[in-house]
VEXZAMAR-781380 format. One line per field, with one value per residue (C-alpha): x, y, z; residue number from 1. Coordinates in steps of 0.2 Angstrom, whole numbers, plus 5000, padded with zeros to 4 digits. Example, Ala and Ser with C-alpha at 12.3 -4.5 7.8 and 13.67 -1.06 7.14 Angstrom:
! VEXZAMAR-781380
px = (5062  5068) .
py = (4978  4995) .
pz = (5039  5036) .
seq = (1  2) .
***
This chain:
! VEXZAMAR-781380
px = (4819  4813  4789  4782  4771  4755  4747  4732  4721  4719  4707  4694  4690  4690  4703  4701  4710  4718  4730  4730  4746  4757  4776  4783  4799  4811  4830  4834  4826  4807  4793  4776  4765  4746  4746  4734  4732  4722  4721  4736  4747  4753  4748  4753  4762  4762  4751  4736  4725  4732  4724  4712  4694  4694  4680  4690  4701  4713  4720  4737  4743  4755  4760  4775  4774  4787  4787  4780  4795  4801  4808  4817  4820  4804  4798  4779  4780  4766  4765  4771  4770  4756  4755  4769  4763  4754  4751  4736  4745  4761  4752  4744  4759  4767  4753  4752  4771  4771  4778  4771  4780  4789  4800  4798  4813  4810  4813  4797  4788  4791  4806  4803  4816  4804  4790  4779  4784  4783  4764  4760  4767  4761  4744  4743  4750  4739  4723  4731  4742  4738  4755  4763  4777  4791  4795  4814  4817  4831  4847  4854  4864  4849  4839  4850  4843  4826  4833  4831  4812  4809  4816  4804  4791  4793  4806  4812  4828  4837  4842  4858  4861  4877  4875  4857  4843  4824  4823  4839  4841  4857  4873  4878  4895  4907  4908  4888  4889  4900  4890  4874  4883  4885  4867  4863  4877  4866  4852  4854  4844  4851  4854  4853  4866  4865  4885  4890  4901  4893  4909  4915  4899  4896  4910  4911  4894  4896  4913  4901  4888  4898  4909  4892  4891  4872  4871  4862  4880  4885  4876  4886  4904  4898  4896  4911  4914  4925  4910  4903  4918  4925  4908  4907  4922  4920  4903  4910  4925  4914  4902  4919  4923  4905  4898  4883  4874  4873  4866  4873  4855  4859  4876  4878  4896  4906  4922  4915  4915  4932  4929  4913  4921  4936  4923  4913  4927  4935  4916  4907  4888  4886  4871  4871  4858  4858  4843  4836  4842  4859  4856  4850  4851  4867  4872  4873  4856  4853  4862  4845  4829  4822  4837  4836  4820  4834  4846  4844  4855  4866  4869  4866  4881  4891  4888  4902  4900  4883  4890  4901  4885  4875  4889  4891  4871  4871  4884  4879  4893  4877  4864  4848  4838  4828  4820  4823  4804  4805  4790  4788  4779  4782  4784  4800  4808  4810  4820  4837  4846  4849  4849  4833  4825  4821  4830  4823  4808  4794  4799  4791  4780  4792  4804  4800  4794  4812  4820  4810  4816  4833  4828  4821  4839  4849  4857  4848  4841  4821  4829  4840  4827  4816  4834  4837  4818  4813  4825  4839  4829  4820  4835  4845  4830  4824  4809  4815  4803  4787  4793  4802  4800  4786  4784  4771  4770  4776  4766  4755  4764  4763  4769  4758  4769  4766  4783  4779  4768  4775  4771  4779  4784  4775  4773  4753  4753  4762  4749  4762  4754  4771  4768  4785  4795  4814  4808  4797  4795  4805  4798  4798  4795  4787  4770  4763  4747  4740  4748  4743  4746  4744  4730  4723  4722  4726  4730  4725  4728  4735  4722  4719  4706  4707  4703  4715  4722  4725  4743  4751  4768  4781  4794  4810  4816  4834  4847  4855  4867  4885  4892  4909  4924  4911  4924  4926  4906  4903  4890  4906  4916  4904  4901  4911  4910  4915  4933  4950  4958  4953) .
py = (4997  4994  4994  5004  4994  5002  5008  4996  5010  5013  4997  5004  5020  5022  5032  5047  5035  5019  5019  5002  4990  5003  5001  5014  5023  5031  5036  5019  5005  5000  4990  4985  4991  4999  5018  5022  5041  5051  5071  5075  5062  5046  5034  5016  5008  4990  4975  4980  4967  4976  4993  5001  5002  5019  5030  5031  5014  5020  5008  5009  4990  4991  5010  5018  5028  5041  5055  5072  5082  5097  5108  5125  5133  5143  5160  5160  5179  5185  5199  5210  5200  5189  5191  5179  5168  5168  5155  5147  5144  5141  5128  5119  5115  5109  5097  5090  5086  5078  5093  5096  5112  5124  5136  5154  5164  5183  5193  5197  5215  5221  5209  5201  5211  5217  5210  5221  5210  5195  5196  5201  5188  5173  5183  5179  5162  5157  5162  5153  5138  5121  5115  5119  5134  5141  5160  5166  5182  5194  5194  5212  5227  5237  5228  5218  5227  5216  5198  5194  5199  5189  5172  5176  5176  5161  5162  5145  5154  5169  5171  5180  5187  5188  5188  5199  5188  5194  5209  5219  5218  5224  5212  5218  5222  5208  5217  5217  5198  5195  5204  5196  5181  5183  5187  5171  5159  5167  5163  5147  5148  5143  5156  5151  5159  5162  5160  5170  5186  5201  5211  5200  5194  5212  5219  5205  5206  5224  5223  5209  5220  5234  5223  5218  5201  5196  5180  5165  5161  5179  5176  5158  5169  5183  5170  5159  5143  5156  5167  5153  5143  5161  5166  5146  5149  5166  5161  5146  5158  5168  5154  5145  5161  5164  5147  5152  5138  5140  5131  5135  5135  5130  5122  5123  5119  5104  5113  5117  5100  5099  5114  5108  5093  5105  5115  5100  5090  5106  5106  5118  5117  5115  5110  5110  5110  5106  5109  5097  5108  5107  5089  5087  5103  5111  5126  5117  5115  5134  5134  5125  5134  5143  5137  5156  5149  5139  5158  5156  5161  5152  5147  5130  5126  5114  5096  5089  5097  5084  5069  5076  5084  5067  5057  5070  5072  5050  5049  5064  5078  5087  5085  5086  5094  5108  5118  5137  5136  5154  5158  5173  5178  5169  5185  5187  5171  5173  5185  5187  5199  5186  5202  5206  5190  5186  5173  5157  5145  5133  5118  5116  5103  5094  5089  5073  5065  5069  5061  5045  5045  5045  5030  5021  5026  5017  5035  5035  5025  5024  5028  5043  5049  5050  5057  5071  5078  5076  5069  5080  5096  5090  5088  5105  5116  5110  5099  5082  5069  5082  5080  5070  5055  5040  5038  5036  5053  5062  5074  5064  5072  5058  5057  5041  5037  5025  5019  5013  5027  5035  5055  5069  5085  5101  5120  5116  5104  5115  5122  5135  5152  5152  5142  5139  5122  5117  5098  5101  5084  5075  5057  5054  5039  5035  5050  5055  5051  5056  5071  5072  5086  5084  5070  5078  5074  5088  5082  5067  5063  5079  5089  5099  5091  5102  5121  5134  5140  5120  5125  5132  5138  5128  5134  5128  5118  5118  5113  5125  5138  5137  5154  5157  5171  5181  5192  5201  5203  5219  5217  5212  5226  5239  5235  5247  5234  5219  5227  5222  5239  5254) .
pz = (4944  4961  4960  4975  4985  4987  5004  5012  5013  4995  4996  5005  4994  4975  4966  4953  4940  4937  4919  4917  4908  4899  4901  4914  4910  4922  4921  4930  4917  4910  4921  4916  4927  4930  4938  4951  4953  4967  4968  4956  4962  4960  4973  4967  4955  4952  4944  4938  4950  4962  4960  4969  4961  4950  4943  4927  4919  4903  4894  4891  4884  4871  4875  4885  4900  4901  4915  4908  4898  4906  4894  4906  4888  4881  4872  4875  4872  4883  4889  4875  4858  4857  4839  4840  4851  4870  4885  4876  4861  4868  4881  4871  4859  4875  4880  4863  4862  4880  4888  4904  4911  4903  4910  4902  4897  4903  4887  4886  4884  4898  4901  4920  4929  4944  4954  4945  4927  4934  4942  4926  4916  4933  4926  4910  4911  4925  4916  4900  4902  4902  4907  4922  4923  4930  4927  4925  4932  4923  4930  4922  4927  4930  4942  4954  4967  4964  4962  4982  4978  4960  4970  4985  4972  4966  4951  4947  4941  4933  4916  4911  4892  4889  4870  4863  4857  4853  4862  4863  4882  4887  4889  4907  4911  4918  4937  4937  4933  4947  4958  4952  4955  4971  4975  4967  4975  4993  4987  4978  4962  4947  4934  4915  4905  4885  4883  4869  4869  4866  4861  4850  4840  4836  4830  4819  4812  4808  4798  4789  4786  4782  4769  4759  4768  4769  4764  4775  4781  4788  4805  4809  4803  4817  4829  4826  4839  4850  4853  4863  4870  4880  4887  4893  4902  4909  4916  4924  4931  4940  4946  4953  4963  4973  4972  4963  4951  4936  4920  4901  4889  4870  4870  4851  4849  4849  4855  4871  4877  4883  4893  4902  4910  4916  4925  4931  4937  4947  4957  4947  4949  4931  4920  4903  4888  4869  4855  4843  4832  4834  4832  4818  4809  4800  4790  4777  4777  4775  4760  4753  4747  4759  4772  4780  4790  4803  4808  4827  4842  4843  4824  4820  4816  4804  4802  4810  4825  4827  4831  4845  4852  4853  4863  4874  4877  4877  4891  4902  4896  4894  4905  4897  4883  4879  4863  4863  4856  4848  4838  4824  4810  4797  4785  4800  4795  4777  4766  4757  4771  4784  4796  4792  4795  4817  4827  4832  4829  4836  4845  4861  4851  4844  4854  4861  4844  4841  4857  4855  4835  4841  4851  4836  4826  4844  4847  4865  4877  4882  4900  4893  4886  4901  4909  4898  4894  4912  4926  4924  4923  4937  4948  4942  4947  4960  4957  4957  4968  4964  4944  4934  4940  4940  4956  4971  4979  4963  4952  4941  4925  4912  4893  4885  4871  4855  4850  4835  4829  4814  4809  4797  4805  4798  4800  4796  4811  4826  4839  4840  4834  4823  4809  4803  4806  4803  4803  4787  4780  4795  4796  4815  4823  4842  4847  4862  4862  4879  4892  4909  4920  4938  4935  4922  4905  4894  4876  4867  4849  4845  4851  4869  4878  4893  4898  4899  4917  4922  4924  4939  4943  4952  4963  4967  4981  4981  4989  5004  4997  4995  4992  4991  4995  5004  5011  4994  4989  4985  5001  5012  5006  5005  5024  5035  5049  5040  5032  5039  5041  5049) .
seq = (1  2  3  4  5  6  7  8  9  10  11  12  13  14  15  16  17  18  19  20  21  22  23  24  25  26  27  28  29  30  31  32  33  34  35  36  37  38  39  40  41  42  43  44  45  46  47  48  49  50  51  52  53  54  55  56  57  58  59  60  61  62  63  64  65  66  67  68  69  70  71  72  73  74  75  76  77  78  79  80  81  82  83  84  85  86  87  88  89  90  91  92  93  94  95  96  97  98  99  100  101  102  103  104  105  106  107  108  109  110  111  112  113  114  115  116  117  118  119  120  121  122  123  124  125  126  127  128  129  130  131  132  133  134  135  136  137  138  139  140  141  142  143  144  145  146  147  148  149  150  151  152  153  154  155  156  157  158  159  160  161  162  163  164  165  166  167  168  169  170  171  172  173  174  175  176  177  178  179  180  181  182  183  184  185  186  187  188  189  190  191  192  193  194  195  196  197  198  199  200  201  202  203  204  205  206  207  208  209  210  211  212  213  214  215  216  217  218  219  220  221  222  223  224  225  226  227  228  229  230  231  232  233  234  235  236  237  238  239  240  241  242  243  244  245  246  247  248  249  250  251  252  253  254  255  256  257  258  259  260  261  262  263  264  265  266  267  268  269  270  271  272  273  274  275  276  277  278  279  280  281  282  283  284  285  286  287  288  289  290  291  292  293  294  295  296  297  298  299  300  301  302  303  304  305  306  307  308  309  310  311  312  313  314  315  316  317  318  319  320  321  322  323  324  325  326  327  328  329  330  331  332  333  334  335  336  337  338  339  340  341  342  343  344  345  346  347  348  349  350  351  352  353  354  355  356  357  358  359  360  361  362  363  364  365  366  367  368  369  370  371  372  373  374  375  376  377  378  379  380  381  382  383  384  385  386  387  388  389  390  391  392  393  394  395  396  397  398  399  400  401  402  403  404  405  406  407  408  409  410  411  412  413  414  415  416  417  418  419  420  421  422  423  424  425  426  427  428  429  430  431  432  433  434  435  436  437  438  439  440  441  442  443  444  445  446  447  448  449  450  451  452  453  454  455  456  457  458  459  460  461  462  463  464  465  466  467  468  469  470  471  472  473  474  475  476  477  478  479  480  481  482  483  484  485  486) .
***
């Protein structure tokens, strides 16, 4: 890991702060080394005699430096259910897991399918957040008409539902995909795709509920492997055709694998996540006393499927990983009709107590780590060199991390306004301890220490577009003057 030298000029003033003698980790291997940052940004790296004076000095010796997590995978649920959680609460969960942007999913109440939605979701999260934001914008068969409108505002992306989630919003049909794909491919964001087959997921779930089936193991049985494998594969079908990028959220099975180096090897613009929970939950567990609490879209599925999951996230198969932080009530999570009881749980908060844990069991490197919570999400959307990284000129987005710190995972604990956990009683191993956001400290020791509306959004800077078969768009061929016949 090569140190940046630091610029001659920072001698002659003082700097906001100098976080002196933690142990720096990026994708690319661990350096001891003191931080100096100035205005929200990093502006040297190197030994610590070798700062510049400071108005503040943190001491960070015996600690670990990892670069803030990114997690592109969140139901903060404001506007529109704030009983279930909102941009302070959601925030601050963030902050105190080390999570310093988040990138909110658009299923909201209204969804954010105009420009009208998303100013007044920016709102609410710009008065709120402590963490900085991306906002998705909806990619659905009502409102491709809006997409070129929602990326000029700033959307970091767009999300496409191809199987229903909190919300009910509308699977749209396969020629409204294509053509929303083709927008997309012009315009070069990357859409987020929840891969599961609408038609198939239903019709199975009805003949379940209509032969009686209830039980905790009725939901995985609707949404069998295939559910997820064929939407996989449509979406990367479609991608292939009009070059648009696009990034499959929740990867849950382990028989998907095969079919995401196909695509990535044939040049697909591929990105992929996986959950914590599909790591270390399984149906098995919901067979368990109170086991309901973990039904989630996707299923968590059986055990076996784990250790496929964790090779493929180790040697880059999938690219990074995310939460699907989905808070509710806890009277929705529990009950004995698993269709009754709501989809998803908190996790935004958890997730890197988890990543470092796997580093204490040898599943994952420090630098994976530092790859998969931050890097990698950095790269595929656009922010990498501002985020994800430790480096001079970057964001001074920081995760101060006590390896050897132990905890015990519990609902009581989360800052989440959804007091319900799937890790009750998990021992974890390796804490944040301190998050910085831009400069700025904004948790320490489990608690906030900084005012809402810190956070602001961040917009992508991706590469140029590379949109493909543009003589069949439904632009090209609804253009009198571009058709090849009379």
């Amino acid at each position: 890991m090569q140190v940046p030298v630091r610029s001659a000029e920072l001698q002659l003033q003082p700097v906001d702060m100098v976080l002196s003698g933690g142990r720096i980790v990026n994708e690319d291997g661990v350096i001891e080394a003191s931080i100096a940052v100035d205005r929200g940004h990093i502006v040297a790296i190197g030994e610590d005699r070798l700062m510049p004076p400071a108005r503040e000095r943190i001491s960070l010796a015996g600690l670990h430096v990892l670069p803030g997590a990114i997690d592109v995978h969140v139901h903060f649920r404001e506007p529109g259910m704030p009983r279930k959680e909102d941009w302070a609460t959601g925030s601050a969960a963030a902050a105190v897991g080390g999570v310093t942007t988040v990138f909110d999913m658009p299923n909201t109440v209204p969804p954010t399918d105009s420009l009208e939605s998303f100013q007044l979701k920016l709102g609410a999260a710009k008065s709120k957040s402590v963490v900085d934001f991306g906002l998705y914008g909806l990619l659905g068969e009502h409102n491709l008409g809006n997409l070129e409108e929602l990326a000029k505002a700033g959307a970091i992306g767009f999300k496409l539902f191809l199987g229903n989630t909190t919300g009910d919003l509308p699977c749209p049909s396969d020629g409204a995909v294509l053509e929303g794909f083709e927008i997309l491919a012009e315009l070069g964001l990357r859409c987020s795709i929840h891969a599961e087959n609408s038609p198939i997921l239903f019709w199975r779930q009805n003949k379940l509920k209509a032969a009686g089936r209830n039980d905790v193991l009725a939901h995985l049985a609707a949404r069998t492997d295939v559910v997820a494998v064929e939407a996989l594969n449509r979406a990367c079908t479609f991608a292939e055709w009009t070059g648009a990028r696009i990034h499959i959220v929740h990867e849950s099975s382990a028989r998907s694998l095969p079919f995401i180096h196909f695509w990535k090897e044939r040049g697909v613009d591929l990105t992929v996540e996986t959950l914590p929970q599909y790591l270390y939950l399984s149906a098995e567990m919901m067979l368990e006393l109170g086991g309901e609490v973990l039904r989630m879209n996707p299923p968590i599925r059986e055990a076996a499927q784990q250790a496929p999951l964790w090779a493929a996230l180790a040697d880059g198969t999938i690219d990074m990983i995310a939460t699907d932080h989905a808070p509710h009530a806890i009277d929705e999570k529990y009950g004995s009709n698993i269709w009754d009881l709501a989809c998803g749980f908190p996790g935004v908060e958890t997730l890197v107590p988890l990543m470092l844990t796997a580093v204490a069991d040898r599943r994952l490197s420090l630098e994976r780590v530092a790859t998969i919570t931050s890097a990698a999400p950095a790269r595929a959307f656009g922010l990498y060199g501002r985020k994800g990284v430790i480096r001079v000129g970057a964001d001074a987005d920081l995760a101060v991390v006590d390896l050897n710190k132990q905890a015990t995972l519990s609902a009581k604990a989360l800052h989440s306004r959804g007091k319900v956990s799937a890790y009750e009683g998990r021992e974890v191993k390796g804490v944040p301890i301190m998050t910085f956001v831009r400069g700025r400290m904004v948790a320490k020791d489990g608690e906030i220490v900084a005012e809402k509306g810190w956070g602001q959004l961040v917009r992508p800077n991706m590469a140029s577009p590379a949109p493909r078969n543009l003589n069949t768009t439904m632009k090209a061929i609804l253009d009198p003057d571009q058709r090849p016949w009379g």
